[in-house]
FIMI-450313 format. One line per 4 residues: number of its first residue (from 0); their letters; for each residue z, x, y of N, C-alpha, C. Coordinates in nm, 2 decimals, decimal comma, always signed. Atoms other than C-alpha are relative to their C-alpha. Layout:
N
NUM) a) Z:X:Y:Z:X:Y:Z:X:Y ~ ...
END
This chain:
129
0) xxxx) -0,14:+0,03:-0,01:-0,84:-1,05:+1,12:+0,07:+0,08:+0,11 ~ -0,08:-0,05:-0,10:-0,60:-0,95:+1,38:+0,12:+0,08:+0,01 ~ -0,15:-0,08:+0,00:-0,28:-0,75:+1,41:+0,11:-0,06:-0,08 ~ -0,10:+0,09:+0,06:-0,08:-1,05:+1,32:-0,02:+0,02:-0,14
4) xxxx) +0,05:+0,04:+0,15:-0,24:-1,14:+1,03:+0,00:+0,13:-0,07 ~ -0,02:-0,10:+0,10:-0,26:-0,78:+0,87:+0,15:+0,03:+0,01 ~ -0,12:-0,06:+0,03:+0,12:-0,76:+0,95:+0,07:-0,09:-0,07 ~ -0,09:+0,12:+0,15:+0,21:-1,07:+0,76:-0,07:+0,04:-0,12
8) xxxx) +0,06:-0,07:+0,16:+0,00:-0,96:+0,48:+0,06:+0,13:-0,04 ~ -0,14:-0,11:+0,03:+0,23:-0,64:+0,50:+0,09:-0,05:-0,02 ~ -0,11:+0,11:-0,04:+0,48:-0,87:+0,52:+0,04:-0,03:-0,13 ~ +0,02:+0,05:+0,10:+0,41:-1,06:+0,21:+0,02:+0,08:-0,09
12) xxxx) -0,01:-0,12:+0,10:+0,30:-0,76:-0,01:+0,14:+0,10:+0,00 ~ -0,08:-0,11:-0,01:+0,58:-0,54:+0,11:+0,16:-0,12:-0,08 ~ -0,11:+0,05:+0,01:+0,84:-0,87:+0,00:-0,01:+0,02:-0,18 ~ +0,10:-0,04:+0,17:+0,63:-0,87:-0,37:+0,04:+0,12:-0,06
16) xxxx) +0,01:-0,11:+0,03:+0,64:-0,55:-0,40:+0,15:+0,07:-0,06 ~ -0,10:-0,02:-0,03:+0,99:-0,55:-0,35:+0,09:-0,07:-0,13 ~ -0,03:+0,07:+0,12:+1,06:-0,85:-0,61:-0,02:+0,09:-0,13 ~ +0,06:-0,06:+0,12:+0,84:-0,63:-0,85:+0,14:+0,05:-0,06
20) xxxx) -0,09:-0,13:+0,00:+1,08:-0,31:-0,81:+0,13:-0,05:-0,08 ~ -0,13:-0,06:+0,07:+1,39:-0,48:-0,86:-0,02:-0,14:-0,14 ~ -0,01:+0,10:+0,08:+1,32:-0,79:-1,10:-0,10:-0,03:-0,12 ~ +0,08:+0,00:+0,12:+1,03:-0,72:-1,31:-0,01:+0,11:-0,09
24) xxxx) -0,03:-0,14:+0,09:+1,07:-0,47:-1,61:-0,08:-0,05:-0,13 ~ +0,12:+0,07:+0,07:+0,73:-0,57:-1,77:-0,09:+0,15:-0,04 ~ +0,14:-0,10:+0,06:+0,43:-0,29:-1,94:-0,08:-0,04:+0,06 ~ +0,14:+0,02:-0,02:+0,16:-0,45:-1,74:+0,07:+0,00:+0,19
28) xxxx) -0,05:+0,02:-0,13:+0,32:-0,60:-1,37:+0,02:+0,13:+0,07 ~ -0,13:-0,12:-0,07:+0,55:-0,33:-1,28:-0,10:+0,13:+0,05 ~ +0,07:-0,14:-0,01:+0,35:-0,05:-1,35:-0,16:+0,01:+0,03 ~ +0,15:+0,01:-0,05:-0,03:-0,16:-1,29:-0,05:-0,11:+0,13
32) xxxx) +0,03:+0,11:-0,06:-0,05:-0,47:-1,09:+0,10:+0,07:+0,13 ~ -0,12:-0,03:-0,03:+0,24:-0,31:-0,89:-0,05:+0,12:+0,08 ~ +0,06:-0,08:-0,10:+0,06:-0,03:-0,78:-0,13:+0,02:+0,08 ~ +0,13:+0,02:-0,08:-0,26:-0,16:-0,69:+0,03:-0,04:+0,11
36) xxxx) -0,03:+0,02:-0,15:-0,07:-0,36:-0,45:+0,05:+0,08:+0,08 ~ -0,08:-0,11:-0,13:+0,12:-0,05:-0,28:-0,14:+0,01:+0,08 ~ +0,13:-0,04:-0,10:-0,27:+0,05:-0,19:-0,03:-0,09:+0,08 ~ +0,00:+0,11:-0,06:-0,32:-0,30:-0,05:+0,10:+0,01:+0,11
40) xxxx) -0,12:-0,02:-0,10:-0,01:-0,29:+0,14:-0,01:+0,09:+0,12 ~ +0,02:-0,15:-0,13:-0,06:+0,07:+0,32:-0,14:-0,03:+0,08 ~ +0,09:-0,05:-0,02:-0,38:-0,03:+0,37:+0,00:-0,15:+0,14 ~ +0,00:+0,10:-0,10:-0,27:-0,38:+0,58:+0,13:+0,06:+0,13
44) xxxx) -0,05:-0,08:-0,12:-0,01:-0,17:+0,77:-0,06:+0,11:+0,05 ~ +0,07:-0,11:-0,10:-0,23:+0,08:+0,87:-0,10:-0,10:+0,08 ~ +0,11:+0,09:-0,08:-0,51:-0,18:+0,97:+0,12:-0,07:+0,12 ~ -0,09:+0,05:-0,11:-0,19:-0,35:+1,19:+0,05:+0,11:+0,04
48) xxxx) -0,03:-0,07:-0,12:-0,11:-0,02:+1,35:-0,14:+0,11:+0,08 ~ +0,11:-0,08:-0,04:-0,46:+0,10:+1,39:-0,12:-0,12:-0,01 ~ +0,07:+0,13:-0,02:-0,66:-0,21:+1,49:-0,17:+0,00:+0,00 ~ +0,14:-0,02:-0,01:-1,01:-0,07:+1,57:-0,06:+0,01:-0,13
52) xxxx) +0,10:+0,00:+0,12:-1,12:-0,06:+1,22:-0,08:+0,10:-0,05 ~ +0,08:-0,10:+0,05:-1,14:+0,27:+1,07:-0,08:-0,04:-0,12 ~ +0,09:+0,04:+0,16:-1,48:+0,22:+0,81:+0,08:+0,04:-0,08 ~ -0,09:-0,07:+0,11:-1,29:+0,45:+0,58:+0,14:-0,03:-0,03
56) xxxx) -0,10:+0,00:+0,04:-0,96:+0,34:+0,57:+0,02:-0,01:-0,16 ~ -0,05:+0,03:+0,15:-0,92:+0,21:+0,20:-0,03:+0,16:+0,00 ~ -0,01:-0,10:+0,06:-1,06:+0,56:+0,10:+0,06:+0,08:+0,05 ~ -0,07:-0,10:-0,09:-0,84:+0,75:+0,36:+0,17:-0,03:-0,14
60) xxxx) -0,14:+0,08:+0,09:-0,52:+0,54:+0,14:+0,00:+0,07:-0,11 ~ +0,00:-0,09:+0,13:-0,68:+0,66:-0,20:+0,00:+0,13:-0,01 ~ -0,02:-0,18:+0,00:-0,67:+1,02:-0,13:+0,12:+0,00:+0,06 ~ -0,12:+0,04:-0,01:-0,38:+0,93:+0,02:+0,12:+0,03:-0,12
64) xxxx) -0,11:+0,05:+0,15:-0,20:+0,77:-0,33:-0,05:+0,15:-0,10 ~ +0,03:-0,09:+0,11:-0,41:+1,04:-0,50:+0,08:+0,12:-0,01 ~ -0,08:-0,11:-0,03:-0,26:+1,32:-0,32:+0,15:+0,00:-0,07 ~ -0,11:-0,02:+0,01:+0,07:+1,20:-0,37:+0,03:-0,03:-0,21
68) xxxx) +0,01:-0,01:+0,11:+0,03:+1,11:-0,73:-0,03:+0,14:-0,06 ~ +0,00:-0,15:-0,01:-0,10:+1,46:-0,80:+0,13:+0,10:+0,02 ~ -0,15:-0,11:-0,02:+0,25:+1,60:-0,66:+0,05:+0,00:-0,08 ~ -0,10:+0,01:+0,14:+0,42:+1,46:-0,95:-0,06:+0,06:-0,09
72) xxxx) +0,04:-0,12:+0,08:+0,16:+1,68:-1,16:+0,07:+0,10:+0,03 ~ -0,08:-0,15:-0,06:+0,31:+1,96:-0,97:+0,14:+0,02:-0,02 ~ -0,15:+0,00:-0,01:+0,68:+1,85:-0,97:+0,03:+0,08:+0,15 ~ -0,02:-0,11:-0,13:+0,65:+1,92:-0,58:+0,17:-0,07:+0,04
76) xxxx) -0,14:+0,02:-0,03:+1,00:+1,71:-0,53:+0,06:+0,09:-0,05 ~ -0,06:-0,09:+0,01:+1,16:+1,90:-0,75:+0,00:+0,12:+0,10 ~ -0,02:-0,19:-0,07:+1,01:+2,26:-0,58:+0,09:-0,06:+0,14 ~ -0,04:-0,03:-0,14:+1,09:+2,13:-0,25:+0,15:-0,09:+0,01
80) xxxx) -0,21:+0,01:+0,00:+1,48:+2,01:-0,36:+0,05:-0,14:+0,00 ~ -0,02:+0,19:-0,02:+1,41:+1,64:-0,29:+0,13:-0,03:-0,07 ~ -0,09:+0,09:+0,13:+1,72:+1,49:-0,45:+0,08:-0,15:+0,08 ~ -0,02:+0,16:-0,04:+1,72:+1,14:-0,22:-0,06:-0,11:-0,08
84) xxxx) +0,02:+0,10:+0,14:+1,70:+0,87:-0,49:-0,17:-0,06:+0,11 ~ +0,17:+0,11:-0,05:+1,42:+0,63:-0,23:-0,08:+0,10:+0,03 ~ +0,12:-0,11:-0,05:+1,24:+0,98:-0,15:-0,07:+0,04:-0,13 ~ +0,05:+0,04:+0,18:+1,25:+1,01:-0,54:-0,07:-0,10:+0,00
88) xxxx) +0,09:+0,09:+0,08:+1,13:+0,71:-0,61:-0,13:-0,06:+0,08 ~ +0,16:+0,02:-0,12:+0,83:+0,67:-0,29:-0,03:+0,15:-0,10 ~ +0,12:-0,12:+0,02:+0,72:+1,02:-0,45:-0,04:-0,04:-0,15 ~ +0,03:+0,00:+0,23:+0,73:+0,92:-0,87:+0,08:+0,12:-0,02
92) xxxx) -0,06:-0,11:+0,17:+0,82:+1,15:-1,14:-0,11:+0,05:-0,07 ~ +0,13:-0,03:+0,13:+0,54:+1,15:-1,36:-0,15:-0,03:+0,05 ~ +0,14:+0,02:-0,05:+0,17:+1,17:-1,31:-0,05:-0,06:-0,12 ~ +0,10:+0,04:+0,10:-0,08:+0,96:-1,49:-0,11:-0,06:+0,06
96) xxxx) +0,16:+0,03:-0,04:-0,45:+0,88:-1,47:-0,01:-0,16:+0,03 ~ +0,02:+0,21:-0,03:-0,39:+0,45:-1,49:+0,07:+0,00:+0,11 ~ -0,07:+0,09:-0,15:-0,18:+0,46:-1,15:-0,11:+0,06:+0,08 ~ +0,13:-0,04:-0,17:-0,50:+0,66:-0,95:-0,06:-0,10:-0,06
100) xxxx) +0,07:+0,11:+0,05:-0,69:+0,41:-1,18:+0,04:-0,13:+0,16 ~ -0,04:+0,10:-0,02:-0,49:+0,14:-1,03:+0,01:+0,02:+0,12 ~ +0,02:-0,05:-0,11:-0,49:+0,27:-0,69:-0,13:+0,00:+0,05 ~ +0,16:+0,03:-0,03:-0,86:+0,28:-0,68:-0,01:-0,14:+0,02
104) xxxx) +0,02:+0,16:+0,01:-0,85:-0,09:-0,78:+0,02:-0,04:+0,14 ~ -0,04:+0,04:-0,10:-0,62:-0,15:-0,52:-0,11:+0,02:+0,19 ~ +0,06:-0,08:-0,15:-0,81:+0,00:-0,21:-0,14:-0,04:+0,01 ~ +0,15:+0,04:+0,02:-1,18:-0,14:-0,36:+0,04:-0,18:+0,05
108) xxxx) -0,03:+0,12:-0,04:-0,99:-0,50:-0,34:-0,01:-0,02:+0,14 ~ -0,04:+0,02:-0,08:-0,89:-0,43:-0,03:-0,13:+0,05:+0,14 ~ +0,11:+0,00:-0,08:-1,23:-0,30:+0,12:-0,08:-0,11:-0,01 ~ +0,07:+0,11:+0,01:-1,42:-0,62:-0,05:+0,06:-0,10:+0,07
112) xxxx) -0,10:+0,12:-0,10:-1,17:-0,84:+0,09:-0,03:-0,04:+0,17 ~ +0,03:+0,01:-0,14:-1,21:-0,71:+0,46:-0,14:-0,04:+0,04 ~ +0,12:+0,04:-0,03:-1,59:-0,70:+0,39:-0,04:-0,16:+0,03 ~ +0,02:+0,16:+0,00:-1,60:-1,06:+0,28:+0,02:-0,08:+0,15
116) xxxx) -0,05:+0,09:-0,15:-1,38:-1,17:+0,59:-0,07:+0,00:+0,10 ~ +0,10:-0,03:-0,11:-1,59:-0,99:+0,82:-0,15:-0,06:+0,01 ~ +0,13:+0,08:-0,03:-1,88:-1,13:+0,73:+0,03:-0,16:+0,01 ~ -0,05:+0,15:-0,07:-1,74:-1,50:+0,74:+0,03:+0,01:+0,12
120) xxxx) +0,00:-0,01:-0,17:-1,66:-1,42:+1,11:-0,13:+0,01:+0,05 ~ +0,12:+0,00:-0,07:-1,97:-1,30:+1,15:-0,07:-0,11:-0,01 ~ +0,09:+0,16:+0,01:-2,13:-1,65:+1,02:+0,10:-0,08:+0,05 ~ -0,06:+0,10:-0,09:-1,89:-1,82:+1,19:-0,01:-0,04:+0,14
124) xxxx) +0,04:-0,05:-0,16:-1,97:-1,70:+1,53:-0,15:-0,04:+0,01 ~ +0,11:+0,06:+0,00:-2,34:-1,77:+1,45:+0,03:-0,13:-0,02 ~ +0,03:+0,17:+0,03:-2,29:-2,15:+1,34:+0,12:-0,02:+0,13 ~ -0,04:+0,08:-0,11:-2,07:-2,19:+1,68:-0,09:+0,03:+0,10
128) x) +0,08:+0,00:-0,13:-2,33:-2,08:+1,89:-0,14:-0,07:+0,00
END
């Protein structure tokens, strides 16, 4: 895929994501489905601002989400005074094991995904030559 195409798939996810936030107030959506796609998301705006194709990205994302999931074990907003409601709510509140869960999810989809495509290109380029 190309620049385009991973920035409309940011595009997409980032509009979803957005519905989620303010329109869905569900036990399953909101809070699991919800955050697998943030990993998906970061992981189609990084591939559209970094096009060569780092192998590692998805797991560069999950230590990423993990790190920052982790902070809210710590209560690092609090320590460091945070008190911007969207800086609150990009960092969380609460830590729990089903959003790295769900984070993992997100970032494994999103490496099968690329795998898959990339190999359809690659058989695609073979059956046009």
């Amino acid at each position: 895929m190309n620049r385009k195409t991973y920035f409309l798939c940011f595009m997409i996810l980032l509009v979803i994501e957005i519905m989620i936030a303010l329109f869905v107030h569900d036990s399953f959506i909101r809070p699991y489905l919800g955050d697998m796609l943030v990993t998906v998301l970061l992981c189609c705006l990084l591939r559209c601002l970094f096009p060569r194709r780092p192998k590692l990205l998805a797991l560069w994302v999950f230590l990423f989400s993990a790190a920052v999931e982790f902070s809210q074990l710590l209560g690092l907003a609090d320590r460091l005074g945070i008190r911007s409601g969207a800086l609150q709510t990009i960092l969380g509140a609460t830590f729990d094991w089903k959003d790295i869960f769900c984070y993992l999810c997100g970032c494994i989809l999103f490496f099968l995904a690329e795998k898959a495509l990339l190999k359809r290109k690659i058989k695609n380029k073979g059956a046009a030559l």
